[in-house]
C-alpha positions as CSV (number, residue, x, y, z in Angstrom):
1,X,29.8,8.2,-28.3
2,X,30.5,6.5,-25.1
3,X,27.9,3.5,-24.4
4,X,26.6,2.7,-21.3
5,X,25.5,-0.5,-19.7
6,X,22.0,-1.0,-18.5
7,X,23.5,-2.7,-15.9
8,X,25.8,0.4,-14.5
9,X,22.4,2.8,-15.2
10,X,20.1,0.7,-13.1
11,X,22.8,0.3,-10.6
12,X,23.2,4.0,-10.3
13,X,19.6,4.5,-9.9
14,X,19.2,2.2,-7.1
15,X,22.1,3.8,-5.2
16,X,20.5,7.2,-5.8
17,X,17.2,6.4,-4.4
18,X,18.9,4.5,-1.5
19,X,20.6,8.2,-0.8
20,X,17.3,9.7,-0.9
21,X,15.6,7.1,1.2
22,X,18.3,7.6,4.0
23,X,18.6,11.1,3.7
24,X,14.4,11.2,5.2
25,X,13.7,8.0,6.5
26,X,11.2,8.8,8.2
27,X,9.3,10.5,5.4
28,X,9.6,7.4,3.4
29,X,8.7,5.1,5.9
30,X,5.8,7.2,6.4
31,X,4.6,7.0,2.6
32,X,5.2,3.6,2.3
33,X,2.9,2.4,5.3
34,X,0.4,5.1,4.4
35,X,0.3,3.5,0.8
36,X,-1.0,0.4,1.4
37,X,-4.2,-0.3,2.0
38,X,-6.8,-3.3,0.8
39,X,-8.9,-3.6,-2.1
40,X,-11.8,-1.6,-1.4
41,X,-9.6,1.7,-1.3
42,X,-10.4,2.7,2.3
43,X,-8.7,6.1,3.1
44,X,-5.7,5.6,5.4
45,X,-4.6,7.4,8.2
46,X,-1.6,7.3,10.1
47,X,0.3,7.6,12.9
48,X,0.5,4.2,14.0
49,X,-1.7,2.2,11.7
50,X,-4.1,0.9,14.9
51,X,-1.3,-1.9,15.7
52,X,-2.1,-3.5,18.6
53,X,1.2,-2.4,21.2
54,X,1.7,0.9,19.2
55,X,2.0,4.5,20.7
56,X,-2.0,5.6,21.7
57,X,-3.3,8.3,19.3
58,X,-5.2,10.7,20.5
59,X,-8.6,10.8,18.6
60,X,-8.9,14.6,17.9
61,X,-5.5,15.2,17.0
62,X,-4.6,15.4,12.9
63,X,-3.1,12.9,11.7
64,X,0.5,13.0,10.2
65,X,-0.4,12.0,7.2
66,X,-4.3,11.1,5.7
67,X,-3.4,9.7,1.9
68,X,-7.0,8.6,0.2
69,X,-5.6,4.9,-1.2
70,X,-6.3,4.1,-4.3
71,X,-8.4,0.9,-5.3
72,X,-7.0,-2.1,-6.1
73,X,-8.0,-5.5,-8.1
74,X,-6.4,-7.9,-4.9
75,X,-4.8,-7.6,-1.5
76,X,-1.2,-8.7,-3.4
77,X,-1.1,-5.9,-6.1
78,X,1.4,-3.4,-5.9
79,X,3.1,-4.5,-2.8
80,X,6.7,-4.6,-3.7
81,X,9.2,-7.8,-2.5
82,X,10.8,-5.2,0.1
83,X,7.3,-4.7,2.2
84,X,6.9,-8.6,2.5
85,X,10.2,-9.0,3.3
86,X,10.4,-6.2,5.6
87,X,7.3,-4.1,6.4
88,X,6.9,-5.5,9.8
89,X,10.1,-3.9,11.0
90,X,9.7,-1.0,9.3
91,X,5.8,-0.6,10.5
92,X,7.4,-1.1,14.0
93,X,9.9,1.9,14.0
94,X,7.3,3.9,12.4
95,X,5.0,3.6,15.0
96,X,7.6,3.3,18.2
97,X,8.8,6.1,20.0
98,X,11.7,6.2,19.1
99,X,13.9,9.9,17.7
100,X,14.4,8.0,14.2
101,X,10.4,8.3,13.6
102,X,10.7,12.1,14.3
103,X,10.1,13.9,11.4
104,X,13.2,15.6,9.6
105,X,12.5,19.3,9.9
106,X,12.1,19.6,13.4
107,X,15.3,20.9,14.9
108,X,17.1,19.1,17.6
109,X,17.5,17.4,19.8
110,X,15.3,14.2,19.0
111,X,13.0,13.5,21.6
112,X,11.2,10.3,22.9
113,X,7.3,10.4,23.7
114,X,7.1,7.6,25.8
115,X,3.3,6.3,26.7
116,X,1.8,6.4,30.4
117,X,-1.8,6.4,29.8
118,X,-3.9,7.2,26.9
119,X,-3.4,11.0,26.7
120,X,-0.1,10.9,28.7
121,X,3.4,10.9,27.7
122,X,7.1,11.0,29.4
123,X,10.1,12.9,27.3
124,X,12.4,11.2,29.5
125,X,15.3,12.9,31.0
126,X,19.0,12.0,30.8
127,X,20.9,10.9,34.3
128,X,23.4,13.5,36.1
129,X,24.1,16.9,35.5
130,X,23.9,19.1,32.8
131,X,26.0,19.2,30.0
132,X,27.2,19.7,26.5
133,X,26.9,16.0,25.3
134,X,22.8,16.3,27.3
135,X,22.5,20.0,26.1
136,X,20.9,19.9,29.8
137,X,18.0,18.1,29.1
138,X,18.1,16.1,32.6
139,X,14.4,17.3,33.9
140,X,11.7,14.3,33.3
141,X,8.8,16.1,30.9
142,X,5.0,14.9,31.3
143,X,2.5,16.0,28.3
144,X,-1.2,15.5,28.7
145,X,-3.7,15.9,26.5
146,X,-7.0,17.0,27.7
147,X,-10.2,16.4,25.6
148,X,-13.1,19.2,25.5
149,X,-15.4,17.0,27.7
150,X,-12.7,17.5,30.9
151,X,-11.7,20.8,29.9
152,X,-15.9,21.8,30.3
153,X,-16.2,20.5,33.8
154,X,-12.9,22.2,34.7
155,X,-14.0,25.6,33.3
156,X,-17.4,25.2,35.3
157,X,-15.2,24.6,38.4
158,X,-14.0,28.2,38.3
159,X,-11.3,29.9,40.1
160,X,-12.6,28.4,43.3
161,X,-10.2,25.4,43.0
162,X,-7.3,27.0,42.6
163,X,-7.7,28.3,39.2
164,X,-10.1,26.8,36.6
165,X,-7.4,26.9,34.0
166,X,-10.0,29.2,31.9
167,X,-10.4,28.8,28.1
168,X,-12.9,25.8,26.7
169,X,-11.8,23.3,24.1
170,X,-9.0,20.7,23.8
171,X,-5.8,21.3,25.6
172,X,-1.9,19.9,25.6
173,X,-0.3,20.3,29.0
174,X,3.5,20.1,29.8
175,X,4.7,20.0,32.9
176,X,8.1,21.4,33.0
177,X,9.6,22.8,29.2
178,X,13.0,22.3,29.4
179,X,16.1,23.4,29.6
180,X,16.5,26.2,27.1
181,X,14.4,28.4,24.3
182,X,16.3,26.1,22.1
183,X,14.7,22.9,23.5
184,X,11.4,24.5,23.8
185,X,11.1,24.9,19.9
186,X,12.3,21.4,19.6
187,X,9.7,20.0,21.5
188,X,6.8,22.3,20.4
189,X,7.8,21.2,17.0
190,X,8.4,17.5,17.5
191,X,4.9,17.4,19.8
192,X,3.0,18.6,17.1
193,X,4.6,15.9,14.4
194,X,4.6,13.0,16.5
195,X,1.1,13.2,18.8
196,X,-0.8,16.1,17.0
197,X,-0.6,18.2,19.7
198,X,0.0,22.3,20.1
199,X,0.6,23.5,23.3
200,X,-1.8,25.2,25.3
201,X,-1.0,25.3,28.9
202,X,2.7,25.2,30.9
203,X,3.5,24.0,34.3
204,X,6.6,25.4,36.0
205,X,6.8,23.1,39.2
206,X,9.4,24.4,41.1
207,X,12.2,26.5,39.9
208,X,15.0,24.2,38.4
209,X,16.4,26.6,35.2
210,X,16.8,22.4,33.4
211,X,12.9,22.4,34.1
212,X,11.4,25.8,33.3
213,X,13.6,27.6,30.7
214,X,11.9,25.6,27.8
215,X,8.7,27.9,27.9
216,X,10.7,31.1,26.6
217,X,10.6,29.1,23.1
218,X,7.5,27.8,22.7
219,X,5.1,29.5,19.7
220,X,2.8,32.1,21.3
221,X,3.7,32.0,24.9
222,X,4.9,36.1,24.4
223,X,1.8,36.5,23.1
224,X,-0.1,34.8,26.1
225,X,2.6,36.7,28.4
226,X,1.5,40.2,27.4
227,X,-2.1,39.3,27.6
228,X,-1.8,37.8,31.2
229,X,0.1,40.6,32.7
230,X,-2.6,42.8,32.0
231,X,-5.1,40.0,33.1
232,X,-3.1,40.7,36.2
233,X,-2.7,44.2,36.2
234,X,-7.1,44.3,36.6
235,X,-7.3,41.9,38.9
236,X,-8.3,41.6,42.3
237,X,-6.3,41.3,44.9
238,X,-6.6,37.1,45.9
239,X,-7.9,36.4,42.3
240,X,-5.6,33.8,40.2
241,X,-4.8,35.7,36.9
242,X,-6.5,33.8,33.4
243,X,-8.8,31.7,35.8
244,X,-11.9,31.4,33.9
245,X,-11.0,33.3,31.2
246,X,-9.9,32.4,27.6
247,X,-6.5,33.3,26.3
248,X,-6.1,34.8,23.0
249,X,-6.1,32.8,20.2
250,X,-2.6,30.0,19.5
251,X,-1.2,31.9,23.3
252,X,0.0,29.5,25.4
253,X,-0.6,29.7,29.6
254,X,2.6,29.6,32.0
255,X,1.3,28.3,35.2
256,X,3.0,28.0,38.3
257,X,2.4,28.8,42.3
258,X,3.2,32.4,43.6
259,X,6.3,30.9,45.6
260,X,7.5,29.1,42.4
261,X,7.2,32.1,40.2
262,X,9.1,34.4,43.3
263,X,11.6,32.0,43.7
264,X,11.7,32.2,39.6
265,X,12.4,35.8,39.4
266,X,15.4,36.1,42.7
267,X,17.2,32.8,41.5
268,X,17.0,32.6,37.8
269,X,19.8,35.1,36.8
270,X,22.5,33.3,39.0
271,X,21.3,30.0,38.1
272,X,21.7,31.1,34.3
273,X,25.1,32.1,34.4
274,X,26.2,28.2,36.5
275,X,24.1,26.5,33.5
276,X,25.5,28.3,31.0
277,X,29.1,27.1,32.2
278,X,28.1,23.2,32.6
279,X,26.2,23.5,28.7
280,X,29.8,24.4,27.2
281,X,29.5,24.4,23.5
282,X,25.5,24.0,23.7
283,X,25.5,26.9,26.0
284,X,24.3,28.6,23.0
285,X,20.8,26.9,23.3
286,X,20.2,29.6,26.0
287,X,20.3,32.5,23.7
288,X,20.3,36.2,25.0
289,X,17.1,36.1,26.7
290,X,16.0,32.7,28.1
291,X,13.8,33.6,31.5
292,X,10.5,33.9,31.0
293,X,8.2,34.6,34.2
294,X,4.7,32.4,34.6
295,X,1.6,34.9,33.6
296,X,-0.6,32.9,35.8
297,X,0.2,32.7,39.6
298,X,-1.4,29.8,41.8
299,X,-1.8,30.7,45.5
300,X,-2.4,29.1,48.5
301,X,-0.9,25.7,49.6
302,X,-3.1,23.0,47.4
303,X,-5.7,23.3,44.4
304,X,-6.6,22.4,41.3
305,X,-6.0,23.1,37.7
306,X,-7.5,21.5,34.9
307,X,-6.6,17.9,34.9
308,X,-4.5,18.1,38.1
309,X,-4.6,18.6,41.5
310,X,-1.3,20.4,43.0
311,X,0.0,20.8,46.5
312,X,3.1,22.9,47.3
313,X,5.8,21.6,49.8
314,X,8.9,23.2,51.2
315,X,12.5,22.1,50.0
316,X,14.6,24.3,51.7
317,X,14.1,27.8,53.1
318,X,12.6,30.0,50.4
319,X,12.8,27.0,48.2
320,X,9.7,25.5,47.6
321,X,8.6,22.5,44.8
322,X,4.7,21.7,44.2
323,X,4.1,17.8,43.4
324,X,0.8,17.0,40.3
325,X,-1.8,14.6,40.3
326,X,-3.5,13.6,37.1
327,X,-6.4,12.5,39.1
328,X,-7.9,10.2,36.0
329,X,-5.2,7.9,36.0
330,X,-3.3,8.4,39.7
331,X,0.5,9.5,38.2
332,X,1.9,11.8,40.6
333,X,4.3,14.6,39.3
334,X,6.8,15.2,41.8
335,X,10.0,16.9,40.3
336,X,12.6,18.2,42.7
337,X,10.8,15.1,45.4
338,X,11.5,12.0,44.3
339,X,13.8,10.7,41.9
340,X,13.6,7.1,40.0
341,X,17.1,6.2,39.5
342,X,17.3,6.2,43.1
343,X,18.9,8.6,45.8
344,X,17.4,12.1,44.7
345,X,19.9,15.5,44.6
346,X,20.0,16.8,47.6
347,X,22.4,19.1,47.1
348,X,20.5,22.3,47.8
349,X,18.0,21.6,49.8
350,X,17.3,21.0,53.6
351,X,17.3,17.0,53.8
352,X,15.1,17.2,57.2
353,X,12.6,19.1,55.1
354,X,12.9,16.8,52.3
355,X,12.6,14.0,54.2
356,X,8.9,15.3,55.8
357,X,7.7,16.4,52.5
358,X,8.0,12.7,51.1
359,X,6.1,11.4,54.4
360,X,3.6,14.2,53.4
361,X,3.5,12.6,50.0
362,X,3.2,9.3,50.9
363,X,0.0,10.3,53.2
364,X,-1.9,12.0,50.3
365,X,-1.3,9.8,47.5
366,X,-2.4,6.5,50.2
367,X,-5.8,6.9,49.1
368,X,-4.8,5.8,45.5
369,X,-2.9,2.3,46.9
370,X,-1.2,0.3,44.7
371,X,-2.7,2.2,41.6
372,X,-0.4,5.4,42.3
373,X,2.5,5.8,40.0
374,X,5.0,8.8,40.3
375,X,7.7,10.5,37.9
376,X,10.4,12.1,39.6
377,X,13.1,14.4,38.5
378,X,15.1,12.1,36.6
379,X,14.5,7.8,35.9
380,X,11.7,5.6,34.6
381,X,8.2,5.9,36.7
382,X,7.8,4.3,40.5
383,X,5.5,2.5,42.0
384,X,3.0,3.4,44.9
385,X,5.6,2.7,47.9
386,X,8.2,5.6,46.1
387,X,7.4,8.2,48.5
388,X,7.9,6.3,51.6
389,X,11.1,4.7,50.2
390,X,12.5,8.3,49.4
391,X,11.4,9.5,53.5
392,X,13.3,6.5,54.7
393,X,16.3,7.1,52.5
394,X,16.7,11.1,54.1
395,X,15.8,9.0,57.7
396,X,18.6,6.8,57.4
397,X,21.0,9.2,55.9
398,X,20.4,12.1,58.5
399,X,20.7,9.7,61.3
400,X,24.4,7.9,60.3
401,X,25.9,11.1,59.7
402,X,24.4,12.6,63.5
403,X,26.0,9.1,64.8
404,X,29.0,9.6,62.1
405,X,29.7,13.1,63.5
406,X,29.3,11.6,67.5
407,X,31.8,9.7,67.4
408,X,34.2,12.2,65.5
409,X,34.8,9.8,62.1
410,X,36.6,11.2,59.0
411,X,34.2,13.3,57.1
412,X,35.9,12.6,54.0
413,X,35.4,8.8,54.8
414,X,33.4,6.7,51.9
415,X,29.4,7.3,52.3
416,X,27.9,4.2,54.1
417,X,25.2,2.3,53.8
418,X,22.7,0.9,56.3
419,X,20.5,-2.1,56.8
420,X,16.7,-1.4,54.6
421,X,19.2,0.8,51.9
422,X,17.7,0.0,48.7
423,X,20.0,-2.2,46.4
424,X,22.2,-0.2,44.7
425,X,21.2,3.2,46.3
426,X,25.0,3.3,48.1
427,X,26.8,3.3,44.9
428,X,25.0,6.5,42.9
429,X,26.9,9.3,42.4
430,X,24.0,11.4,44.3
431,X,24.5,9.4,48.0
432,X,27.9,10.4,47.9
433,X,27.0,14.1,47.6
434,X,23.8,13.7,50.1
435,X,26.3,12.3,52.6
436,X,28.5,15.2,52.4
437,X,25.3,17.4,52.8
438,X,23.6,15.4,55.5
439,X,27.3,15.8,57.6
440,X,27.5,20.0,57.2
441,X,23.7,19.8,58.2
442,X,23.7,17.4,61.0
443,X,27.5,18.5,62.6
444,X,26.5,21.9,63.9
445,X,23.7,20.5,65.8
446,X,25.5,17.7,67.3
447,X,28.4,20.1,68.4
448,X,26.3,22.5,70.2
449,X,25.1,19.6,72.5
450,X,27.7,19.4,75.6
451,X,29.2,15.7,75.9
452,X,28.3,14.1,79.2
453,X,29.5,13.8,82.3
């Protein structure tokens, strides 16, 4: 009979629960910090353990796990060498926002929920274009949570604002879903592990196929589909469809203005087919059917909804993008505007227009001053003088290439800069392309005026 060490079988063990450790880290992570408690075996509920720094929780939302402790005789029993040594770090990555803490049956990919306000998270966005390695996800996300209290008054507000937003109760807001079915499940699935959260309500903010594609994945939004198209089938003419009403039961509202939703249906097919070719190998994420229309139509050219007020501003002919407010904390939404790594893409839209649509923003959101805070497209959050900075940007850029083309310089010359260009601005890869944009819009004008005499 072969005889085997103890030493070899406790080796073995500890190598086999190592495997299973790594194999769900999270999990374990999870268990362990939810295990330990103090003497008085308090019931202990996690996420994020109430350490001071940590992601907020939102109060109604379950927790991820709620294990009732079990009493012990003092503080130091049953806590093993490795969580003296070690549970600080590992508290810390169970509580930051970081993909590792997302739980292991969610698919991919892993997401970051990165705290704004209490209630409000960013799902950043990757920088450039879209794809294989990004799987397209280069649209900055917002979720909001929005407690019964505010939901009430909303509801009371009616349709008169724009839309109500209609149902009572606790809502989860995104604005913008993603870039695929795909990603959609993803971050249904990872929202609801992570915060506690099911969607109720999606904004579609202007038609970007990165931005609004997500919502075709989501749990219940065919449901909620069906139910607002014959919401809009019976109403009247004017009348925002779902205002003031309540959806069916786990449906999820697609919100998004009449221009957006328009521009929605005409665009979506041939911007499809150019996505589909920059995702490569994760083109797949798209599936067969990826479009799905908002059920709820905003009109007019400002409103409410909800938490947020809305305005809608022009981006190129029949191009239009609306820019958010979350009015209890001043962050302004403003996808397809502004941009925070700098320079914003430009590429298909009228920069003269662009560049009075941020002065427009800038005038609006002076009445928050140094409070206001805005999310762009792409890059971290800006502060209150984004908007201006962004209109002086276009300003400066229209106006070298009208001098550029005066004096007959080499279009394909390097793009310049120009004294108040933010640091770095010169340098992005986006400049380059606006300069090549800002010349085809700029030269036909300054050609049709005769040189003088």
């Amino acid at each position: 009979m072969a005889i085997v060490s103890f030493s070899k079988v406790e080796h073995g063990l500890r190598w086999s629960l190592l495997a299973r450790r790594l194999a769900n880290p999270a999990r374990w992570i999870v268990r362990f910090i939810c295990s330990k408690t103090h003497a008085a075996g308090r019931a202990t509920g996690w996420p994020c353990c109430g350490v001071a720094g940590a992601m907020p929780v939102v109060a109604s939302a379950p927790p991820v796990c709620a294990v009732p402790a079990q009493p012990r005789a003092s503080l130091a029993q049953g806590k093993p060498v490795t969580f003296r040594r070690h549970g600080g770090w590992l508290l810390w990555v169970a509580c930051s926002g970081l993909p590792m803490a997302q739980a292991a049956d969610c698919p991919g990919p892993a997401l970051r929920f990165e705290p704004l306000a209490a209630g409000v998270w960013l799902v950043p966005a990757a920088s450039g274009d879209s794809d294989a390695g990004n799987r397209g996800q280069v649209s900055n996300l917002v979720v909001v949570h929005e407690p019964d209290r505010e939901a009430a008054l909303a509801d009371q507000a009616g349709p008169a604002g724009g839309g109500g937003g209609g149902g009572g109760g606790a809502r989860w807001w995104l604005l913008g879903s993603g870039p695929s079915p795909a990603f959609g499940r993803a971050l249904a699935c990872q929202l609801r592990q992570r915060l506690g959260g099911v969607v109720s309500d999606v904004i579609s903010p202007w038609a970007r196929p990165e931005l609004v594609l997500g919502v075709a994945g989501l749990p219940g939004v065919r449901v909620a589909a069906d139910a607002g198209a014959g919401a809009s089938a019976g109403a009247g003419a004017g009348a925002v469809p779902g205002a003031g009403s309540k959806a069916p039961a786990g449906a999820v509202r697609h919100w998004a203005h009449a221009s957006v939703a328009d521009a929605m249906a005409e665009q979506c097919a041939h911007c499809i087919d150019r996505l589909r070719q920059r995702l490569g190998a994760a083109a797949d994420d798209l599936g067969p059917d990826p479009v799905l229309l908002p059920d709820h139509r905003l009109p007019g050219e400002q409103g409410q909804l909800g938490p947020f007020q809305w305005w809608l501003l022009p981006r190129a002919e029949g191009r239009w993008v609306t820019v958010w407010r979350l009015r209890a904390v001043s962050l302004w939404l403003a996808p397809g505007l502004l941009d925070g790594h700098g320079p914003p893409d430009g590429r298909d839209a009228d920069l003269a227009l662009l560049r009075d649509a941020s002065r427009r923003l800038a005038g609006w959101a002076a009445a928050d001053g140094p409070l206001a805070r805005f999310v762009g497209e792409q890059g971290p959050v800006m502060d209150s003088a984004a908007p201006a900075r962004h209109a002086a940007y276009w300003d400066g850029l229209l106006a070298a290439a009208t001098a550029a083309v005066g004096r007959g310089d080499d279009e394909a010359a390097a793009a310049p800069g120009w004294p108040g260009l933010p640091a770095g601005w010169a340098a992005e890869p986006w400049h380059r392309l606006n300069w090549q944009r800002a010349w085809r819009q700029v030269e036909p004008q300054v050609l049709a005026v005769p040189p003088p005499r």
